[in-house]
N, C-alpha and C positions, 0 to 999 in steps of 0.2 A: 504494500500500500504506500503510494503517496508521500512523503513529510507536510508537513505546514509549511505555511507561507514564509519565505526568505530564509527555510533551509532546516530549520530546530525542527529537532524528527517531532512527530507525534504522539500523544500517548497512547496508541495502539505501535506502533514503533518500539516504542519503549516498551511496552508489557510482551511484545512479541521475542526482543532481541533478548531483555531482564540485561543489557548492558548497564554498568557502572558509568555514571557521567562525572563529573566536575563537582568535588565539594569542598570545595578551598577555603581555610580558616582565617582569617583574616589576622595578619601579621599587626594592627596598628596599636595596639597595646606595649609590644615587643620594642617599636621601634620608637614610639613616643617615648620609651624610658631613658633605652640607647641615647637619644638626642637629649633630655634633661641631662647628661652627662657630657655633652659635647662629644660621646662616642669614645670619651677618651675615658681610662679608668686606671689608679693609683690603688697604693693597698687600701685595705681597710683594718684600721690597726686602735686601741684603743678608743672605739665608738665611734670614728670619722675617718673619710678620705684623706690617704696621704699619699703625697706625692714627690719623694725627694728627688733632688736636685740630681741631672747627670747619668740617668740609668737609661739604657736602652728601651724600646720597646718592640712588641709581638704584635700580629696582626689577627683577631680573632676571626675567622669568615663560615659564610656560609658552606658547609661542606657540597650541599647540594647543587649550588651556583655558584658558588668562586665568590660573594657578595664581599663586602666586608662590611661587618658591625661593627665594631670600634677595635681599638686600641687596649692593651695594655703592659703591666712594666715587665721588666724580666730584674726580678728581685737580685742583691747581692748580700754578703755575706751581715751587712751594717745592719741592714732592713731583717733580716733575721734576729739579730740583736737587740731592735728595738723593737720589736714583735714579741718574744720572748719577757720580757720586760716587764711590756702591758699587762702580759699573762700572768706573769709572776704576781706582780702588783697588785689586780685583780682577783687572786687566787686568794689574799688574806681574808678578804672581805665576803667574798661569792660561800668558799669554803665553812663560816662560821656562820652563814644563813641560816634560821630556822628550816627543817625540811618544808613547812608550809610554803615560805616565802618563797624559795626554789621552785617551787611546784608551780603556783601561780603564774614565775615567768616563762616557765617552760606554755602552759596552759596561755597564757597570752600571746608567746609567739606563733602555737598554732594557733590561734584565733586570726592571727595577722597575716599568716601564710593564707589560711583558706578565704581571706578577701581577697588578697592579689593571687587563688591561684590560678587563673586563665592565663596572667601573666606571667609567673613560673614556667605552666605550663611549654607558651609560644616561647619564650626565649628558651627553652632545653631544647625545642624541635630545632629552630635554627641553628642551633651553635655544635650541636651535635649529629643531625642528620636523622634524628629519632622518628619515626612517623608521630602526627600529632595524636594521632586517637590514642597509640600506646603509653605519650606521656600524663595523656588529660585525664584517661580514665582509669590508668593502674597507676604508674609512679605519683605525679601530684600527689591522690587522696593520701598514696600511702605512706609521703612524706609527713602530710597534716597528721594520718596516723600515729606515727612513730613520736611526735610531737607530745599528744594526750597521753598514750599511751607512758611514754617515761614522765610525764609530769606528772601520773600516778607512782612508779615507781621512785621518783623524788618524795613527793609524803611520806611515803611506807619506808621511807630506808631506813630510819629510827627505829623502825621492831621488828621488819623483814631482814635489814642487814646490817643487824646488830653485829658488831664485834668487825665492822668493816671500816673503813674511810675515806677519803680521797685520796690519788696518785701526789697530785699537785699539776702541771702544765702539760698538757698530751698532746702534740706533734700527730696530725694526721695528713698524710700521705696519700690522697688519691691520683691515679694515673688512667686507670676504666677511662677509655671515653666517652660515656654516658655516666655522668659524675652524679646526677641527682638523687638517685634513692641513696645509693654509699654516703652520701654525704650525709644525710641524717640519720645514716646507721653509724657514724661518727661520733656525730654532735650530739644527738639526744642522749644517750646512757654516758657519756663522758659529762655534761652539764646536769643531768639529773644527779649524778652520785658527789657534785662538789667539785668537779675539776673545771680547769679554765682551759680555752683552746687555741691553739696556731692553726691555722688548716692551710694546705698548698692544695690548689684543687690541678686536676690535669693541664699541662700545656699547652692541649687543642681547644681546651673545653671550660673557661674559667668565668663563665659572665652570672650562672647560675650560683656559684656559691659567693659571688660578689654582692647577688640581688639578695642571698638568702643572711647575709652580715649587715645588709642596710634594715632590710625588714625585723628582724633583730635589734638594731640600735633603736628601729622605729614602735617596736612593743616594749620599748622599756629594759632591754636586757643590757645590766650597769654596763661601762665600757672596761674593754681589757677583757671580757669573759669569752668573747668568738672574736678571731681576729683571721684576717685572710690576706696570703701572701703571693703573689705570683710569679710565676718564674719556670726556670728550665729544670729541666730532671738534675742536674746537678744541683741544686740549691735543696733537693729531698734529704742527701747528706749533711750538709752542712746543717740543717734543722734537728735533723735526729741525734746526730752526735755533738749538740750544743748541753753544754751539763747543765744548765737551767732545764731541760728537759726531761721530765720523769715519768714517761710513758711515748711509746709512739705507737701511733694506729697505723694499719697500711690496707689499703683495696688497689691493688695490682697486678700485675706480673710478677711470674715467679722469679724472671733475673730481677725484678725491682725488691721483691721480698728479698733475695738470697743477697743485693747489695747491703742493703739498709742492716739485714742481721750482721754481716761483719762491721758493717760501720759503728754500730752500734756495741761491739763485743765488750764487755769487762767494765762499760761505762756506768753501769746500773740501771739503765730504766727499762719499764716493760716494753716488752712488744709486742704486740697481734698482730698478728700475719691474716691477710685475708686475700688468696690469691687466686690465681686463674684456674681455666682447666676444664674440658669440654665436658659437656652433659652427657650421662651415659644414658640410653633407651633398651630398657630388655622386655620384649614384644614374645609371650609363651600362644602355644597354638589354642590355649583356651581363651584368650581376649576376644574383647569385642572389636574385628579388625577395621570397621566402619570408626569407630570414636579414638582407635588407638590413630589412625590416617591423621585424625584430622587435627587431635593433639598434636602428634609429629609436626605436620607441614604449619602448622601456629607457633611453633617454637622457634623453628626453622625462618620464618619468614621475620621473628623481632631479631631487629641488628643488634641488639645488646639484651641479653637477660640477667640472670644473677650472671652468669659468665662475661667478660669482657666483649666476649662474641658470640653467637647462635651455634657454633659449629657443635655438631653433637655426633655420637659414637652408639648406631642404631645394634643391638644385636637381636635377631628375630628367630624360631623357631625355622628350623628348617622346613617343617610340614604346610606353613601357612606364609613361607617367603614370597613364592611368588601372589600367592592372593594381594599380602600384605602393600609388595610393590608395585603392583596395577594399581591400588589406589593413591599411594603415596603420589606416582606417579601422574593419576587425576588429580589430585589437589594442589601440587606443587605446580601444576603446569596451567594453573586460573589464580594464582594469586598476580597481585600488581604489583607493582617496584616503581616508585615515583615520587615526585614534588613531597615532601615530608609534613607540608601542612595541608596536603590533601588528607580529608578525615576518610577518603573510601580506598585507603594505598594501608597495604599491609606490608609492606617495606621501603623503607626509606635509602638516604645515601648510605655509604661509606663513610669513614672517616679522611679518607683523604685516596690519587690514586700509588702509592706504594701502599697503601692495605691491600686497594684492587690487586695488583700485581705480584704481591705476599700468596694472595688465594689461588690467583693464576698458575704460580709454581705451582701450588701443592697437588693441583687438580692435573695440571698435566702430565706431571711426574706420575702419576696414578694411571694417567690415560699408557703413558710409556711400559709402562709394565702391565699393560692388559687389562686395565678395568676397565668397566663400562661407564660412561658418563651422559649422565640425564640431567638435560637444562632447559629452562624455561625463559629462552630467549625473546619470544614476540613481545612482551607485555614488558619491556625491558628501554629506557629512556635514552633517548639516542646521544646522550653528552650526559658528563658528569661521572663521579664514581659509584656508579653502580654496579650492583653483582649479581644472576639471578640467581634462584634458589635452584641446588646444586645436589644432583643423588648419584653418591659413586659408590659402586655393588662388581663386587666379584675382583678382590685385594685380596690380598692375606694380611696376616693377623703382626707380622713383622714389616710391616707398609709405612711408610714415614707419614700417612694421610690417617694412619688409625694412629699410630706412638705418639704424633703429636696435636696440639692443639691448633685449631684452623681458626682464623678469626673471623666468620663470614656466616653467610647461611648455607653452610654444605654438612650431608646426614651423607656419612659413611656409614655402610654398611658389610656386618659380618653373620653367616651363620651360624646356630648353633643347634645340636642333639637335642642334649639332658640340660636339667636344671644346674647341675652342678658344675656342667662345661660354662654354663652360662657365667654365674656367679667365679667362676676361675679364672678367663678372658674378662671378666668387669673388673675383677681385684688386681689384673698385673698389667697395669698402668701407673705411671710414677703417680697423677694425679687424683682424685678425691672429691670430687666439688658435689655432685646432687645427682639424682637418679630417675629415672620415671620406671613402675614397674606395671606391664598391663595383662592383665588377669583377671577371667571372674572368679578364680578359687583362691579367695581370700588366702587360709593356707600358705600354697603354694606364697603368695603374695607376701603375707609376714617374714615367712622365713627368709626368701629374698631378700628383701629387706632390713632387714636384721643382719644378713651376712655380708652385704656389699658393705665394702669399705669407702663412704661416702658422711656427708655432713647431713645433708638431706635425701628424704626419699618421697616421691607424689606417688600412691598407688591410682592407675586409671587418670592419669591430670596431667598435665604441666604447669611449672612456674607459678604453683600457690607460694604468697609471699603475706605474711603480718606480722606486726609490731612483739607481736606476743611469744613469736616463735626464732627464734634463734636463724641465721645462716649462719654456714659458714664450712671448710672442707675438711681434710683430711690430708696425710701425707705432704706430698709438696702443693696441695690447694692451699695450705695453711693451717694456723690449730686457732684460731682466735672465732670468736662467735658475737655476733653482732643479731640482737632482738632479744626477748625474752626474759625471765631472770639468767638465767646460761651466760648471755651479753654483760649483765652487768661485772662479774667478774672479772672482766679485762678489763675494767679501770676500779677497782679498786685492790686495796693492800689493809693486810690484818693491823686491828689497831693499835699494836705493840708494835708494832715493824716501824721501824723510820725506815727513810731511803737511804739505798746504801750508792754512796759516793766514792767507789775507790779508785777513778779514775784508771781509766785504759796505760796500760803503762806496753813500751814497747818491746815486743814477742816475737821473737825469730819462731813463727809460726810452722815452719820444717824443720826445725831442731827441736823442741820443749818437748822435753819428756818425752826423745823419741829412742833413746838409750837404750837394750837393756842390761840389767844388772850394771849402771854404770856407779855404783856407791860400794864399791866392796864390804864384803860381809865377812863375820869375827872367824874364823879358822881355827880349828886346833893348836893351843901353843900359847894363843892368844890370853893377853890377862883377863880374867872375868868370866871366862867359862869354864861352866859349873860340870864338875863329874856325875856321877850314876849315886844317887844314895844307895848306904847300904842297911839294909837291915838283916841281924840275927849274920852277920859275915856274909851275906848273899845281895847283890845288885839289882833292884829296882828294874823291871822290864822296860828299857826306851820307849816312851810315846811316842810317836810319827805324828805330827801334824799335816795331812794332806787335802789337797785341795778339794771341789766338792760341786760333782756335778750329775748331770742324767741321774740323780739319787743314786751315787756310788760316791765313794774315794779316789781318788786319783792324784797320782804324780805328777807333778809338775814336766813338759815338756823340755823344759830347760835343763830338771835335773841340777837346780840348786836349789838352797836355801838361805831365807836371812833369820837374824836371832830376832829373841824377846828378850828384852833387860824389862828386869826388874827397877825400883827406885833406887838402889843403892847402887844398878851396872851391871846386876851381875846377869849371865845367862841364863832365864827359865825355861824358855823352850827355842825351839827351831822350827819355822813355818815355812812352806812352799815357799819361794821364788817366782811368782806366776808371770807367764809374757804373752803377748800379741797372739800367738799359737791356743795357749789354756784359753784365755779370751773367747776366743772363734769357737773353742769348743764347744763350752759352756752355752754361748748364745744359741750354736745348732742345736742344746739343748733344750734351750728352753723357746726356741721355735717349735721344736715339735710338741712341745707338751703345754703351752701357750693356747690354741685353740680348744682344746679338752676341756681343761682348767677355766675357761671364759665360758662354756657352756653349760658348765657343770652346776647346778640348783645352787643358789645363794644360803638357803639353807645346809647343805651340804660342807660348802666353803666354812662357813663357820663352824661347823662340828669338826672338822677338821685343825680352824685354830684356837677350839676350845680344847682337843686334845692337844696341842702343843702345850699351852699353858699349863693342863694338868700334868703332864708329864716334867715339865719345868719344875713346878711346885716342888714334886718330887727330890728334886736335885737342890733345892734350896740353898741349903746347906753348903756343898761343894762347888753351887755355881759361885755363891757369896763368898766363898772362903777364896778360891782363885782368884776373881775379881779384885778382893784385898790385896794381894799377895802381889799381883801385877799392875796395880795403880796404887798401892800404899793408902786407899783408903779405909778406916776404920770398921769393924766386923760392921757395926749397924748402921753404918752407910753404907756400905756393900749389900750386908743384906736387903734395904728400902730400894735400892736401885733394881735391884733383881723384883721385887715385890711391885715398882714401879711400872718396870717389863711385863709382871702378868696382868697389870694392870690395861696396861694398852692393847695388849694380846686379847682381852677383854672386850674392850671398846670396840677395835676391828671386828669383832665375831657379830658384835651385838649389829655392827653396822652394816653388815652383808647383805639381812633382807630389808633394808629402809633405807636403800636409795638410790633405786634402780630406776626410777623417771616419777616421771607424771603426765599427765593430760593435759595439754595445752587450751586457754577457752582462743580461740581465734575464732572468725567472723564465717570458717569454712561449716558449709550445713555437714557436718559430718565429724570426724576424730583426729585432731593431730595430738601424737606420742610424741614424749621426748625421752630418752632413753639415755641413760648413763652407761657407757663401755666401755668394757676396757681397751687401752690402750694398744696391749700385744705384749712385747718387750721391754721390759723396762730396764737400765742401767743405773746401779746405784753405787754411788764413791760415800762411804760414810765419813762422818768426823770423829777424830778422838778424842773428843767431850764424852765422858756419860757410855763407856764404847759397848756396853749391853744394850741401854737402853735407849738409845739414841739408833742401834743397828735394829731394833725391834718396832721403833716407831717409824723407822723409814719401811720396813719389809711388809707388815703388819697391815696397813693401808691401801698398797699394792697388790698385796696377795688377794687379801680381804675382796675389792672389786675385781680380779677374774687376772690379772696381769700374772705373767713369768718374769722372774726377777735375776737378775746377776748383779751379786753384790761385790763391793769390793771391801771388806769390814777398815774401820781402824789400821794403818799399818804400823802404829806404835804400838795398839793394844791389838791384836788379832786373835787371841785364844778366845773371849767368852763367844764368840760368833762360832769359832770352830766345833766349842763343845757344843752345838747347839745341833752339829749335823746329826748327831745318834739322837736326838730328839725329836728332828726331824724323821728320819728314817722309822721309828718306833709309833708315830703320830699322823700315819697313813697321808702322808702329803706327797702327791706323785713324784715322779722323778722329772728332775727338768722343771718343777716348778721356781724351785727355789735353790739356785746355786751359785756358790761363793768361790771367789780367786782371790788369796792375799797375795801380798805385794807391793812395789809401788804407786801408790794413790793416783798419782798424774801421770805413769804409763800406764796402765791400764784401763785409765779413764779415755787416753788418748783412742788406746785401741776401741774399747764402748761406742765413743761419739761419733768413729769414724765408720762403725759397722753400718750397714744398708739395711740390715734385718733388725737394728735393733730403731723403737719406735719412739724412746724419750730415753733421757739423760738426767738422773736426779746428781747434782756433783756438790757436797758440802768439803770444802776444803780451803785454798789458799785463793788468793784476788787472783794470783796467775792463772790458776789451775780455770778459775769459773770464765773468765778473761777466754782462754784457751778450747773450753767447751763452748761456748756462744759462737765463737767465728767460728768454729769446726762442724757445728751443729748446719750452716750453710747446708752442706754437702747435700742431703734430700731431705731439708727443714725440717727435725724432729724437735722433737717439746723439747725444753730445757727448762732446769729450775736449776739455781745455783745461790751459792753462800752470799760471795763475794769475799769472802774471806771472814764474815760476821759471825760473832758469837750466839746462840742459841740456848734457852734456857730448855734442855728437853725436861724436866719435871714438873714444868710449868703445862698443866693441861692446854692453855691457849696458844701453846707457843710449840708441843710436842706431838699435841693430836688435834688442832684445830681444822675447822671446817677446808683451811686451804690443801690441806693431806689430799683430802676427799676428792677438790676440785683437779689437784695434778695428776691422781690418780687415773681419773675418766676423760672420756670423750662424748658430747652433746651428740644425740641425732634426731633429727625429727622427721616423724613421718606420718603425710598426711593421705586422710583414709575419708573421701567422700561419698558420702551416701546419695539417697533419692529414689528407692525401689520402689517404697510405700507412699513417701511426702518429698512434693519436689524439694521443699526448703522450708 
């Protein structure tokens, strides 16, 4: 039929074609703000625009059209100084706030956002390439979200997080370029818990966290508490390793995580890691392949999700692949790619064209070795960077398009059997970040879920995201979590802790502790060692101190030993030698018995370290009397200390079944879990403070939540750990869960930090040593907790078994389980 007059089709046109026409948002909010600025933008640094004298500037533009929307600075080292400052300054006043008063400003600044947020909105489309519908109707709200949200959790910190406080100045580090939800996954729980903020928002992408520091100054929030700096990726250094700095946040890239950790090594303040790392999809032949498609090709088509890019890592049942790819292959090939403030375009630009030509490799390299590549080129805008949505099927599993992360909208595809090839191929990926699992047998589904090794899991969904629930990855995703209470942890510090400042001091990083045996040990001949007692003229049977792992004894591969002195020098015993080799051993041990151990009934774990302690009990007497004897303390401090030990032995049992999650209330019609998990591996260097009890408060914790442990006890006091293995062995604790190398404290730690299987690093020892584990920790970003060389009171319950035990022990995950069979909502 026909069009109408002067050419606009018809509405029988329209209803015949069902084409998409023209729904373009109108930019004039965006740009009227731009222009009150004269386009041009300075930091924003204690409550006002500043602009010092003499710096360069950057050009912010339209990704989609080359435009350009203003100007701004490229920060230098001063302007960090006097950033840092404001915060500081700021930080007295913010921090001694009543929790109500906090609350309110947090609650007035989202009042403040969600009047200009149309205008949030258009300026994150422009400046990043975002399509507008994705930012207007998920990011936006769930910025104002995250806002009330912690402005509830500012009230409640007084009797929910009790025994906690603030960092002091947190350095946050965005590089995502789509900076606006990260950014008030930042701000919000960093400002609710009492801290003050620097923020560097990305160097594509900084106009959004400039509007969101005025609207801020504009709801009343004092000056000095949100400050914004701009500038190049080198200036992220210089902020994190400024010692006014006592926390730094990061939403990046995993080379930007793995710099900022060495930058940061031995300086003292915390870090969250919150890093990249593509989506994994695992698609079983019982899904709904209609809803799993269309989930897919929606995830695929937003340029930025939780991930810094859409690329995601499909693995699907072999039985229902190709069903699965006919339709993927329908829906990918009618989505739009266009104008970003078109509200009927499901994808927007690029960030620039080297992302294009970034993706370009990855895809043709893929084409080069035989894969199949599916693009939806018609609906594709004839300039600019654009990319279409991308399906490459029939790679292997060793493919540089599966190993690494793609920043674009491209769904690699792999097959798989069984559930358990699945979940094997999802776990051996460096990275960690969220999962989607699609299945109608629930089941099946949990368990999934529960076994990938991820931060998040959507069963049936993609990219559910609220204030209530935690993000954040795993592995080299990161360990830091941002929502939820889970979130608030990462900015705060127990209220006895002060900040420890022992300055990074300079570490021949290939040499330190990489020795072995390089402290020679006492020999026969030597003064001070002790012969064999005799009793009745007959010699006392040599004890063997041996090392202690796969639940056996074991010799040291070195085939040395070093002594124990007593206080007065003399020789009491001789303990293993343990090196790089026992190390390796040990962990392969308690990798295999790691997985067991984590599934094994929480009740069970406890019965378990209720028989340790009853069997301890036992030994009372003889544990306290050596104790005495090898630290010269008095029978009944020896004995409290041991008494102390069953004490926490205690505490862990009790804590095994009370606290393993909770229910999340988010806005989802259905169920999100958060789930407390262990770790995997854990590395533990003790201190020789307390050497019973301080070795039973670090193990005790660990064990307690599902973790395999390699200790490295005391190396001045090393026996009470040792006597403890026939207690263990007698107290049904498997083998490989729990095993010990003595020796040198900072080579063996060395060897810990640097293993690939092992999952976190507990080091209480010397400022070097903790110094030495942080930048080493780099290597595929594992947890760290370290001294800093700080003394510890272990007999102080808040100081030996507090809540923070609990938190280094686990890992957050949340997984969300939406309903609608019965009631849509």
């Amino acid at each position: 039929m026909a069009g109408a007059a002067g050419g606009r089709p018809s509405v029988w046109d329209i209803y015949s074609s069902m084409e998409y026409g023209p729904a373009p948002e109108g930019a004039g909010p965006a740009q009227a703000w731009l222009e009150t600025h004269g386009r041009s933008f300075g930091h924003f640094v204690a409550g006002k625009w500043w602009k010092p004298e003499g710096r360069e500037t950057a050009s912010d533009t339209n990704p989609a059209t080359g435009e350009l929307l203003a100007t701004t600075l490229q920060g230098e080292p001063e302007d960090v100084e006097a950033a840092v400052q404001a915060a500081t300054k700021a930080f007295e006043a913010w921090s001694r706030l009543p929790c109500h008063a906090r609350a309110r400003h947090l609650h007035n600044m989202a009042r403040t956002i969600q009047k200009h947020q149309r205008l949030l909105a258009l300026l994150e489309s422009l400046d990043t390439g975002k399509p507008i519908g994705e930012v207007r109707d998920r990011d936006a709200p769930l910025v104002v979200r995250h806002f009330y949200h912690h402005a509830g959790w500012a009230q409640l910190m007084g009797t929910e997080m009790g025994g906690w406080k603030a960092l002091g100045v947190v350095a946050a580090v965005v590089t995502w370029n789509s900076p606006l939800l990260p950014l008030a996954w930042k701000i919000c729980p960093a400002l609710a818990m009492g801290n003050t903020m620097v923020l560097l928002p990305p160097p594509r992408a900084r106009l959004s966290a400039l509007l969101l520091a005025e609207l801020g100054a504009q709801a009343g929030l004092p000056p000095g508490v949100l400050n914004v700096l701009t500038g190049e990726g080198a200036l992220a250094g210089g902020l994190a390793a400024h010692p006014g700095v006592d926390a730094v946040a990061v939403a990046g890239s995993v080379e930007v995580g793995r710099s900022l950790r060495r930058a940061t090594a031995g300086g003292g303040p915390r870090l969250s890691l919150q890093l990249g790392g593509d989506t994994l999809a695992v698609v079983f032949d019982s899904a709904d392949l209609d809803g799993a498609a269309v989930g897919l090709s929606d995830a695929v088509s937003c340029q930025r999700g939780l991930a810094p890019g859409p690329g995601a890592l499909l693995l699907v049942q072999e039985a229902v692949a190709g069903a699965l790819l006919q339709r993927l292959k329908m829906r990918l090939g009618q989505l739009r790619v266009g104008d970003p403030l078109d509200k009927a375009m499901d994808g927007g630009a690029l960030v620039d064209e080297a992302q294009r030509g970034a993706i370009e490799t990855y895809v043709e390299e893929a084409r080069a070795e035989g894969a199949e590549i599916f693009q939806a080129w018609a609906a594709l805008p004839a300039r600019g960077p654009f990319y279409p949505p991308t399906l490459i099927t029939g790679v292997a599993s060793t493919s540089r398009c599966v190993r690494e992360e793609i920043l674009g909208p491209v769904l690699v595809v792999l097959p798989f059997r069984t559930a358990k090839e699945a979940v094997a191929l999802g776990n051996h990926r460096p990275s960690g970040l969220a999962a989607s699992v699609w299945t109608e047998n629930l089941p099946l589904a949990m368990e999934v879920a529960q076994s990938l090794q991820v931060g998040t899991v959507w069963i049936n969904g993609q990219n559910f995201f609220d204030a209530a629930a935690g993000v954040g990855g795993t592995k080299e995703s990161g360990n830091g979590r941002d929502g939820g209470k889970e979130g608030l942890y990462e900015y705060v510090r127990p209220s006895w802790q002060s900040r420890p400042r022992p300055g990074p001091t300079e570490l021949d990083y290939k040499t330190f502790a990489a020795s072995y045996g390089a402290d020679p040990p006492s020999v026969p001949g030597h003064s001070g060692v002790a012969c064999p007692e005799l009793e009745e003229n007959m010699p006392r049977v040599d004890r063997t101190y041996k090392l202690y792992y796969g639940g056996a004894q074991k010799r040291p591969e070195g085939m040395a030993s070093l002594p124990v002195l007593d206080p007065a020098g003399n020789v009491l015993a001789y303990v293993a030698d343990g090196s790089a080799k026992d190390i390796r051993n040990a962990v392969e041990a308690a990798h295999k018995a790691a997985p067991g151990w984590g599934k094994r009934a929480a009740h069970t774990r406890a019965q378990v370290l209720y028989y340790v302690a009853e069997n301890l009990e036992l030994r009372r007497e003889e544990v306290a009397s050596r104790l005495g004897a090898l630290t010269g303390a008095p029978p009944e401090e020896a004995r409290r200390e041991v008494d102390l030990g069953l004490e926490r032995l205690f505490h862990w049992a009790a804590c095994c079944d009370k606290s393993g999650g909770v229910m999340q209330e988010t806005p989802l019609h259905g169920t999100t879990l958060r789930l407390c998990q262990p770790l995997g591996v854990v590395g533990v260097a003790c201190p020789d403070e307390h050497p019973l009890l301080s070795f039973l408060s670090l193990l005790a914790p660990a064990v307690a939540r599902g973790n395999a442990v390699v200790m490295v006890p005391s190396p001045r006091y090393p026996l009470p750990a040792l006597d403890l293995c026939q207690i263990f062995d007698t107290s049904d604790v498997p083998g490989g869960v729990v095993n010990i190398v003595t020796g040198n404290r900072d080579h063996l730690s060395r060897t810990l930090v640097q293993h690939q299987d092992v999952q976190a690093m507990w080091y209480f020892g010397s400022p070097q040593g903790s110094q030495f584990v942080e930048w080493a920790s780099a290597g595929n970003l594992k947890r760290t907790w370290v001294s800093h060389g700080a003394p510890r009171r272990w007999e102080d319950p808040a100081q030996g078994a507090g809540e923070e035990f609990l938190y280094q022990a686990t890992q957050c995950k949340n997984i969300w389980i939406p309903m609608g069979e019965i009631f849509a909502n």
